[in-house]
N, CA, C and O atoms as a MOPAC input file, in Angstrom:
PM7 MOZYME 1SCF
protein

 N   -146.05900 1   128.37200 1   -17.81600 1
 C   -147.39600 1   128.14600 1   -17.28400 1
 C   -148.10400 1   129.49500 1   -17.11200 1
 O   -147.41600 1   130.51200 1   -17.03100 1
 N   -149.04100 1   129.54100 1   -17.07100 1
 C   -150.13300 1   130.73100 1   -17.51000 1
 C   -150.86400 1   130.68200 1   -16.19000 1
 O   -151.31100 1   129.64900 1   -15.69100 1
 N   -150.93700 1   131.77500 1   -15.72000 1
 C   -151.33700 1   132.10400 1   -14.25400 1
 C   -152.88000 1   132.00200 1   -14.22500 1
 O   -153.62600 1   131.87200 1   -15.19500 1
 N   -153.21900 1   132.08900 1   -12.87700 1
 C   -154.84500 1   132.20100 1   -13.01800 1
 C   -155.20000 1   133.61500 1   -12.83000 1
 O   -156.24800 1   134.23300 1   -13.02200 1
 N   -154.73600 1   133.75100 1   -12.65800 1
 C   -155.16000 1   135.72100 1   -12.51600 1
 C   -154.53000 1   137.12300 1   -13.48500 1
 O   -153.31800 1   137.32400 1   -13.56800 1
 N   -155.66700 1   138.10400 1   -14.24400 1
 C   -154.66300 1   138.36200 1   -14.54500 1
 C   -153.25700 1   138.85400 1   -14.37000 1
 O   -152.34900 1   138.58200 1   -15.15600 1
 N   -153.11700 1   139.65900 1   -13.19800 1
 C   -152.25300 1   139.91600 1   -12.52000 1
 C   -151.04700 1   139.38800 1   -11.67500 1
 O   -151.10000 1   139.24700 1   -10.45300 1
 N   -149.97900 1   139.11400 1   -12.43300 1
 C   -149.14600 1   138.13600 1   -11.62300 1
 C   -148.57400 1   138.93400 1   -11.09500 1
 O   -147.53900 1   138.89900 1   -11.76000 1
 N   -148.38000 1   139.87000 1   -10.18600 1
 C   -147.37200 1   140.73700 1    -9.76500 1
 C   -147.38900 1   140.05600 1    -8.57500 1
 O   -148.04100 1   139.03600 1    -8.35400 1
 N   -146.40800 1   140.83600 1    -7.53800 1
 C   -146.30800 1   140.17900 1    -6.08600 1
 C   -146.82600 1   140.88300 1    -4.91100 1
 O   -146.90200 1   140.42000 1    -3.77300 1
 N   -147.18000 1   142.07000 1    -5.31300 1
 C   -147.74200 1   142.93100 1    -4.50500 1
 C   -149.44400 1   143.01100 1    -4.55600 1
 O   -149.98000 1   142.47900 1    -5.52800 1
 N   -150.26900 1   143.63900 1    -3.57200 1
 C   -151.50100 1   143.45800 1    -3.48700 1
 C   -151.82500 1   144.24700 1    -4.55100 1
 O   -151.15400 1   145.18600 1    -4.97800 1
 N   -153.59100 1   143.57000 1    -5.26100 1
 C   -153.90000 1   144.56600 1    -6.71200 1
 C   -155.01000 1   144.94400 1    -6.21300 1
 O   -155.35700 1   145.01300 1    -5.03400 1
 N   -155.57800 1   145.19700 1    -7.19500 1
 C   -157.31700 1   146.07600 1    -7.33100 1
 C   -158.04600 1   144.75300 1    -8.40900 1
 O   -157.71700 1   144.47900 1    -9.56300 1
 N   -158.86300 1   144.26200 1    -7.75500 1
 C   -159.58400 1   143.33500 1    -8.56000 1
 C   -161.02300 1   143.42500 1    -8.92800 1
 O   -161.73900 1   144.27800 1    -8.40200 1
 N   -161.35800 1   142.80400 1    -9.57700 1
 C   -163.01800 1   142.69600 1    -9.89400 1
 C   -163.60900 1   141.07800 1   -10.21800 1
 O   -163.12500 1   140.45600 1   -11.16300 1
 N   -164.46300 1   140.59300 1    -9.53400 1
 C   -165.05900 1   139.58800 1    -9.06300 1
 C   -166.47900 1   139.51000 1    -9.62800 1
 O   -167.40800 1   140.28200 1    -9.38700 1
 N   -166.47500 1   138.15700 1   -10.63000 1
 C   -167.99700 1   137.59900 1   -10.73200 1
 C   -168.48800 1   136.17200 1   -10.68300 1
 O   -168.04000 1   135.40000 1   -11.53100 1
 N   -169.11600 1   135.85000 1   -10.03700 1
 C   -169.18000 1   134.68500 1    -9.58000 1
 C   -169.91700 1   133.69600 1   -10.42100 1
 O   -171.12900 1   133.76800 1   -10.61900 1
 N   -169.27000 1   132.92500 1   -10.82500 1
 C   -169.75600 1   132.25000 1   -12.32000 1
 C   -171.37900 1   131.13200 1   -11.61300 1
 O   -172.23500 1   130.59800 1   -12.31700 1
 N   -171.30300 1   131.11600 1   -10.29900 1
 C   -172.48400 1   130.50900 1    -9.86300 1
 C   -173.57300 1   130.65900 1    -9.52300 1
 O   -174.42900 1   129.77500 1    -9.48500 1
 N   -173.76300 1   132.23600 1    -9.11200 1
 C   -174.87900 1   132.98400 1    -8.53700 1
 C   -174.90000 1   134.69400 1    -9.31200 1
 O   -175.81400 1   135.51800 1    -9.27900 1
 N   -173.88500 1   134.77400 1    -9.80400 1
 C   -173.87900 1   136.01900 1   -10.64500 1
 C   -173.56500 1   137.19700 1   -10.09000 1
 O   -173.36000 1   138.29200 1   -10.61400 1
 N   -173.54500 1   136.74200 1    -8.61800 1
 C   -172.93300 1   138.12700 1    -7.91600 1
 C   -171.38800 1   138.85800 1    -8.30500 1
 O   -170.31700 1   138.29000 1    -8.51900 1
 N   -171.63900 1   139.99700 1    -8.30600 1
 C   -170.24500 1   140.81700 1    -8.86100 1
 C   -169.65000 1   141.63300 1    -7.69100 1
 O   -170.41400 1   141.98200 1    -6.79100 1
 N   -168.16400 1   142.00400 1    -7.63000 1
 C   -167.70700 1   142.90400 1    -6.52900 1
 C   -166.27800 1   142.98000 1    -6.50600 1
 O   -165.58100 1   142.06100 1    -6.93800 1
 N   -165.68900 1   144.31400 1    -5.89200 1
 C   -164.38600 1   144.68500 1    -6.61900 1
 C   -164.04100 1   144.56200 1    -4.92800 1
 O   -164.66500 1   144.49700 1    -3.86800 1
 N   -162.24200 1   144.57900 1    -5.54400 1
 C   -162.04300 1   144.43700 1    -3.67500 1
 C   -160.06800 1   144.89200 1    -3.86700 1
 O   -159.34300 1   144.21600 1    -4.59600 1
 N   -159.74500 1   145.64200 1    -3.36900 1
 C   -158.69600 1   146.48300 1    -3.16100 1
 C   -157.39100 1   145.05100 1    -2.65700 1
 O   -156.19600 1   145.28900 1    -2.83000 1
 N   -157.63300 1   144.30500 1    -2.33700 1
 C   -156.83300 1   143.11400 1    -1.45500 1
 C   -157.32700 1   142.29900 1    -2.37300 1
 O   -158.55800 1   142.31500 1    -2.33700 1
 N   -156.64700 1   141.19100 1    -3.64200 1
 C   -156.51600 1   140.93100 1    -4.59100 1
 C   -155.16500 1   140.78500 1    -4.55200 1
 O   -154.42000 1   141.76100 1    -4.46200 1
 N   -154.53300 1   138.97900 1    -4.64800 1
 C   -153.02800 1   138.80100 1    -5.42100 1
 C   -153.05200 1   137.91300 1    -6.00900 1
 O   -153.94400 1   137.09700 1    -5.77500 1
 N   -152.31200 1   137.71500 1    -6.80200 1
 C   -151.69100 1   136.95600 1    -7.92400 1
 C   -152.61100 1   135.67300 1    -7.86700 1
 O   -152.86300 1   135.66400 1    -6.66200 1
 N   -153.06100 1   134.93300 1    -8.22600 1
 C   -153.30300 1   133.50800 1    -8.43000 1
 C   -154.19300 1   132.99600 1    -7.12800 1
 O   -154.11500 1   131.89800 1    -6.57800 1
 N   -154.70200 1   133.64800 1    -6.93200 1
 C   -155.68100 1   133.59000 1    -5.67000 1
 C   -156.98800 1   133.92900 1    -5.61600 1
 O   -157.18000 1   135.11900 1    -5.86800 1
 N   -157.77900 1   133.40700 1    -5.41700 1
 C   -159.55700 1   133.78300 1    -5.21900 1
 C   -160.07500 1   134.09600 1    -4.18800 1
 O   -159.42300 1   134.08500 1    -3.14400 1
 N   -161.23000 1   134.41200 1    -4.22100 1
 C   -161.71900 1   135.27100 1    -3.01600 1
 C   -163.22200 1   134.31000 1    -3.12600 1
 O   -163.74600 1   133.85500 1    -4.14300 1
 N   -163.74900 1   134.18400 1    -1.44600 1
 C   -165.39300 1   133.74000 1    -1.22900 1
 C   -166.36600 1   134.29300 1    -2.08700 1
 O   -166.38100 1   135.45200 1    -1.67500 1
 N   -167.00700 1   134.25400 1    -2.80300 1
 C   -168.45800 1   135.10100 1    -3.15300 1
 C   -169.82000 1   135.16000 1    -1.61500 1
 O   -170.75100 1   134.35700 1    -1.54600 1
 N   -169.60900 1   136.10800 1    -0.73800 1
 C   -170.70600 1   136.13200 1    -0.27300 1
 C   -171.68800 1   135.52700 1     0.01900 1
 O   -171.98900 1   135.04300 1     1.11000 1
 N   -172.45400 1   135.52000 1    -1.30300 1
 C   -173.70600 1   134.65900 1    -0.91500 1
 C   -173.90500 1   133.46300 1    -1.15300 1
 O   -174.95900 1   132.96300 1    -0.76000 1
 N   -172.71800 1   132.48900 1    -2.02900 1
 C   -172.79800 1   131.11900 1    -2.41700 1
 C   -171.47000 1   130.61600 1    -1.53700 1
 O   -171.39700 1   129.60000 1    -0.84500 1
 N   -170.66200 1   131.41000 1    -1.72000 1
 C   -169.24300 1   130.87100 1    -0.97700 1
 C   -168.30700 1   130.00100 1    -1.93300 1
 O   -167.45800 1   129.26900 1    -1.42500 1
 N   -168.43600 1   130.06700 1    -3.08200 1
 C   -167.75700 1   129.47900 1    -4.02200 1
 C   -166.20200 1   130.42300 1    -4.75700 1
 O   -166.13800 1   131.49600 1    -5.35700 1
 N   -165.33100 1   129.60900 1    -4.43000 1
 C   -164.19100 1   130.52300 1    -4.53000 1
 C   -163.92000 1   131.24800 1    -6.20800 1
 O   -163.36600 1   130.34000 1    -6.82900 1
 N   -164.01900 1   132.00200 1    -6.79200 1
 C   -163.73600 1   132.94100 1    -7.38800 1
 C   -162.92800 1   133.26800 1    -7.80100 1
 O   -162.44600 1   133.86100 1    -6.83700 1
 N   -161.82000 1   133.48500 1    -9.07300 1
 C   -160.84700 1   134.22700 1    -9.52400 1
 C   -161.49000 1   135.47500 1    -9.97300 1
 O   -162.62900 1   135.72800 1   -10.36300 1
 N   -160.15700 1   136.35900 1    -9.76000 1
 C   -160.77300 1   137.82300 1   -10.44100 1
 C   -160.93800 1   137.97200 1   -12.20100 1
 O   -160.02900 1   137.68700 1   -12.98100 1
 N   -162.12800 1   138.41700 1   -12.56000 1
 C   -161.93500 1   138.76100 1   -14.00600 1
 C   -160.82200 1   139.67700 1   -14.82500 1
 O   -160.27100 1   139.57100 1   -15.92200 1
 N   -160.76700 1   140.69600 1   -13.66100 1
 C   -159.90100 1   141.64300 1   -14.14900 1
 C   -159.04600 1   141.99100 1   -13.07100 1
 O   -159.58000 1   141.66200 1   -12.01200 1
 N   -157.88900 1   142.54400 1   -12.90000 1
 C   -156.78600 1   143.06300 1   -11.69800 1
 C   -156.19400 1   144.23400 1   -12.48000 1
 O   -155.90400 1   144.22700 1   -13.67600 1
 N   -156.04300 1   145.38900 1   -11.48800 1
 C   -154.77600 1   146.43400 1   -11.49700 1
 C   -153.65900 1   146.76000 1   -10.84100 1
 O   -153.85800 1   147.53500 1    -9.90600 1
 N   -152.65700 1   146.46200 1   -10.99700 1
 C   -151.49600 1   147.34300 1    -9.93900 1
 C   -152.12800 1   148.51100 1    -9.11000 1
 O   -152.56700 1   149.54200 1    -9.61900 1
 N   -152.12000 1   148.11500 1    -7.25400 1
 C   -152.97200 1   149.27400 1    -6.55100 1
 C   -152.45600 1   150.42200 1    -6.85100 1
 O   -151.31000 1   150.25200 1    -7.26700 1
 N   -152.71200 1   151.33900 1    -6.83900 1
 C   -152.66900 1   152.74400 1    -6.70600 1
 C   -152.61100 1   153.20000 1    -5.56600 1
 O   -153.38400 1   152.70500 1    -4.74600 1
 N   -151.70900 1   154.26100 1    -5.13100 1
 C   -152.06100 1   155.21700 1    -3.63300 1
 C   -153.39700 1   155.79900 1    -3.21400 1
 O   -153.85100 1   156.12600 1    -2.11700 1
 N   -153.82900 1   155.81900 1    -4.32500 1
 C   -155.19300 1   156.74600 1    -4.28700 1
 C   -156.18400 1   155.39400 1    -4.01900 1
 O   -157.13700 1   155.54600 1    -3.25500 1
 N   -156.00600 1   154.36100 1    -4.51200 1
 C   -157.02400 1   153.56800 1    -4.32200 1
 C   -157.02000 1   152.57100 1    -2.91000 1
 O   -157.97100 1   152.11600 1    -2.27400 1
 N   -155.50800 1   152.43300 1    -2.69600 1
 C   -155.11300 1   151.84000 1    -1.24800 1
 C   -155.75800 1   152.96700 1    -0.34500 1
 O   -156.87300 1   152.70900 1     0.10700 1
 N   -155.40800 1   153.71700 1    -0.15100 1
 C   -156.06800 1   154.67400 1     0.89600 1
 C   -157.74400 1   155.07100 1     1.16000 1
 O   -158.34400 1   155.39500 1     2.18500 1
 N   -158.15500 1   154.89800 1    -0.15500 1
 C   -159.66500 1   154.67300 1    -0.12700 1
 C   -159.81200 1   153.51800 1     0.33100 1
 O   -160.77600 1   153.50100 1     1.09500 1
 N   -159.35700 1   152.61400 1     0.24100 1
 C   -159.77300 1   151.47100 1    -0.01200 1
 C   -159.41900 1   150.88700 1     2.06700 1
 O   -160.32600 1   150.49700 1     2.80200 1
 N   -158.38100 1   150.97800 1     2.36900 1
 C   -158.42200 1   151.07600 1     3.81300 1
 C   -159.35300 1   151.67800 1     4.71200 1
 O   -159.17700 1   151.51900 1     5.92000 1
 N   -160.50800 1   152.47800 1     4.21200 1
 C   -161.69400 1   152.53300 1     5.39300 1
 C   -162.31700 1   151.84500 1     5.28000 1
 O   -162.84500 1   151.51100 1     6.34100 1
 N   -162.77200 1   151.10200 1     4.07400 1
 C   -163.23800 1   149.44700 1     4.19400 1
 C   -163.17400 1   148.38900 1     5.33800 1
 O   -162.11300 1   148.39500 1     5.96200 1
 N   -163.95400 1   147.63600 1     5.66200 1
 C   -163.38300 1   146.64100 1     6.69400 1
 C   -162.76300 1   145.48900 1     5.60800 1
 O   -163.28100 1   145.35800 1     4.49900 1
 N   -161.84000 1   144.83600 1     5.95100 1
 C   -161.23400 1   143.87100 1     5.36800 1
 C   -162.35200 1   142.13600 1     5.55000 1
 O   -162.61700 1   141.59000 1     6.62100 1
 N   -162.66000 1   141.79500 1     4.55100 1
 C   -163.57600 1   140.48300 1     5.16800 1
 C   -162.79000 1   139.75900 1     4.86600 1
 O   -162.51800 1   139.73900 1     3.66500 1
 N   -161.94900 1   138.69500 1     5.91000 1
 C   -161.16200 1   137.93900 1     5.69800 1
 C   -161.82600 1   136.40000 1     5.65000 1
 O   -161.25800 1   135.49400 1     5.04000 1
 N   -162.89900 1   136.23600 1     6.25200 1
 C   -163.29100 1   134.87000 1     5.73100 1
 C   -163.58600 1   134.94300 1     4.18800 1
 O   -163.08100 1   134.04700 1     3.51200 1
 N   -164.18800 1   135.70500 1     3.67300 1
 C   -163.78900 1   135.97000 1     1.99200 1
 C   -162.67100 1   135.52500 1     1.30200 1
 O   -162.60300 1   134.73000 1     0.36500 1
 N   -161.84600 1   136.11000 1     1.85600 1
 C   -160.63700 1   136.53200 1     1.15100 1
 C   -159.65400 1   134.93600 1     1.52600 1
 O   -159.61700 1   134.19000 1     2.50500 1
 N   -158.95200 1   134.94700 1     0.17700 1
 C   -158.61900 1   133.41400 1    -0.10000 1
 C   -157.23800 1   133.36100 1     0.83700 1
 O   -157.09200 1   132.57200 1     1.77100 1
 N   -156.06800 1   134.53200 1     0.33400 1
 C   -154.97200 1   134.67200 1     0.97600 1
 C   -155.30200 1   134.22300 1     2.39200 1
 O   -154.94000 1   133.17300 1     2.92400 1
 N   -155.92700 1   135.03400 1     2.82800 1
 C   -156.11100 1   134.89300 1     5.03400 1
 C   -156.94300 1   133.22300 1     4.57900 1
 O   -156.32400 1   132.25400 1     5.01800 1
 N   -157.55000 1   133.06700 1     4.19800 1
 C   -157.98200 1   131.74500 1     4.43700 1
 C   -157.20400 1   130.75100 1     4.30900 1
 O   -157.04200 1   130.06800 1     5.32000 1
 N   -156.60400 1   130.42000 1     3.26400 1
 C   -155.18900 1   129.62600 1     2.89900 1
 C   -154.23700 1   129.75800 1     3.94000 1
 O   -153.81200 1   128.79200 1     4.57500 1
 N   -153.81400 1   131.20900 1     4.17500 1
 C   -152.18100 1   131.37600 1     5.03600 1
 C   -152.98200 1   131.57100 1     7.03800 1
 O   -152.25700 1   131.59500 1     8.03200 1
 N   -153.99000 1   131.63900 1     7.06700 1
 C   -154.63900 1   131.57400 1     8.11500 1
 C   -153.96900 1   132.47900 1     8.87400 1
 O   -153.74000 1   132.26500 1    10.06400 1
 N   -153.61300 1   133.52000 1     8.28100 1
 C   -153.59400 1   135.00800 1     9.00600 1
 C   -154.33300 1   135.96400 1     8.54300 1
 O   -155.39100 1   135.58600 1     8.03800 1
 N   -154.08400 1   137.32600 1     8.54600 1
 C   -154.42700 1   138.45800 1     7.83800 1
 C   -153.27300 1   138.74700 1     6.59300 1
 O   -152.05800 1   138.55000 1     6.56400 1
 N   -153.79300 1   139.05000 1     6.04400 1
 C   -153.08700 1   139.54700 1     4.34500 1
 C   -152.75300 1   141.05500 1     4.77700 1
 O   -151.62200 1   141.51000 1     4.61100 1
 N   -153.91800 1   141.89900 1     5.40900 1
 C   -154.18400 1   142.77200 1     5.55200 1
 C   -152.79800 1   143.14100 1     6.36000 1
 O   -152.54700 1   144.32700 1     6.14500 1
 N   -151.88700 1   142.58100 1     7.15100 1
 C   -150.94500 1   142.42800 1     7.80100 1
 C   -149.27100 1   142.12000 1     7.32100 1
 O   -148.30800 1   142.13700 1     8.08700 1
 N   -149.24700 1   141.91300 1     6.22100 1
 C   -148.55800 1   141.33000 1     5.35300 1
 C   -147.92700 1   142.79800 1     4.58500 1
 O   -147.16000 1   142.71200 1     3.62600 1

């Protein structure tokens, strides 16, 4: 079976997001495997177009970010923080 994302790894990726309903685009450091994220302004859940294995350099940038967890599919589904995980 053929995943929905490209990234099947098990660890958190680097993704990129476009929302096939409103056209909004956006990349987001917290990204896993087979999972979608909110779009913002429609709220329609989302797979990523593209994913990378994170990087140190990009986790650490990417942690002064605030984490938006009503977005984010993982914390919504597992009704914790991912960010915690």
């Amino acid at each position: 079976m053929k995943g929905l994302t490209p990234y099947q790894g098990r660890e958190r990726a680097y993704g990129v997001f476009e929302c096939y309903e409103c056209t909004n685009e956006w990349s987001s450091a917290y990204t896993w495997a087979n999972t979608p994220q909110a779009c913002i302004y429609c709220n329609m859940f989302v797979y990523p177009i593209n994913q990378w294995k994170l990087t140190k350099k990009k986790e650490n940038k990417e942690k002064d970010k605030e984490h938006l967890q009503k977005f984010c599919g993982r914390c919504r589904f597992q009704e914790k923080s991912c960010s915690d995980i």
